[in-house]
N, C-alpha and C positions, 0 to 999 in steps of 0.2 A: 547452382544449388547453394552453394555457402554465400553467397551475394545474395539471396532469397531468408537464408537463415540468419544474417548479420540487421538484415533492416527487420525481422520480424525481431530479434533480439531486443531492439531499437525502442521500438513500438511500444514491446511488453515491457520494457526499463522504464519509459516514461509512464508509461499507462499505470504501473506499481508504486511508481514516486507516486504520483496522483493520489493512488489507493490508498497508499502508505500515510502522506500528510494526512489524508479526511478520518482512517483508524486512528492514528495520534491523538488528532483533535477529539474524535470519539471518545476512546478513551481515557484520555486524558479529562474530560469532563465526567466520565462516568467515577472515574477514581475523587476526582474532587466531592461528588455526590456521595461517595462512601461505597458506590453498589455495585465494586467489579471485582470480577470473578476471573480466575483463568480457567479457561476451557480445554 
């Protein structure tokens, strides 16, 4: 069970970096554009 929990850990770590870089980039353009808001 904690061996099932450590690789899904894994997964969702990398899967969030991912997420993470492509929001930054998102972001990060949308602030340069002037039209960001915090939600």
């Amino acid at each position: 069970m904690a061996t099932l929990w450590f690789v899904m850990k894994i997964a969702l770590h990398s899967m969030f970096k991912k997420i993470d870089r492509y929001l930054e980039v998102l972001i990060g353009e949308k602030i340069n554009n002037g039209e960001f808001y915090f939600i």
